[in-house]
C-alpha positions, 0 to 999 in steps of 0.5 A, spaced: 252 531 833 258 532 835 259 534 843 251 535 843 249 534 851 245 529 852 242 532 858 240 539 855 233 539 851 233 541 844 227 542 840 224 536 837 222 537 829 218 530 825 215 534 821 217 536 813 214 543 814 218 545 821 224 542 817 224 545 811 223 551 816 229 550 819 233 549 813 231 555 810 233 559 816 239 555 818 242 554 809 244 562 809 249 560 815 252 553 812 257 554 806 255 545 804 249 541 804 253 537 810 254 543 814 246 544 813 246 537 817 251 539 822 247 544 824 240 541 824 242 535 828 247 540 833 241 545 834 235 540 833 233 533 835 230 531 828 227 525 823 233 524 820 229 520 814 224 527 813 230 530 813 233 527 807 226 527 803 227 535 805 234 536 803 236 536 794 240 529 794 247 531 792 248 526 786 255 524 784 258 528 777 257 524 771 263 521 768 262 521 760 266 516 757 271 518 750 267 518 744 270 511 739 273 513 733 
């Protein structure tokens, strides 16, 4: 939430439905999943929880381990 002003009113989202709304008008506008945050908590005041369980969890790239020989 970068230089987001206090004082102007942003629209309020806690539900997981009006997230996924959101996330599905904002994600063709963000090119990463953390500029799909930025915008969300730029544009809306939101539940960041209920954002995290809307999101896909980005997990880490496995690193395999060389076979022994």
């Amino acid at each position: 939430m970068l230089n987001v002003d206090p004082y102007v009113p942003r629209p309020t989202l806690l539900s997981p439905h009006h997230i996924a709304s959101a996330v599905h008008q904002i994600n063709p506008q963000a090119a990463s999943p953390t500029e799909v945050w930025h915008l969300l908590t730029e544009r809306f005041t939101v539940d960041l929880d209920a954002v995290a369980a809307v999101l896909p969890r980005s997990e880490p790239e496995p690193r395999w381990l060389q076979a022994r020989r």
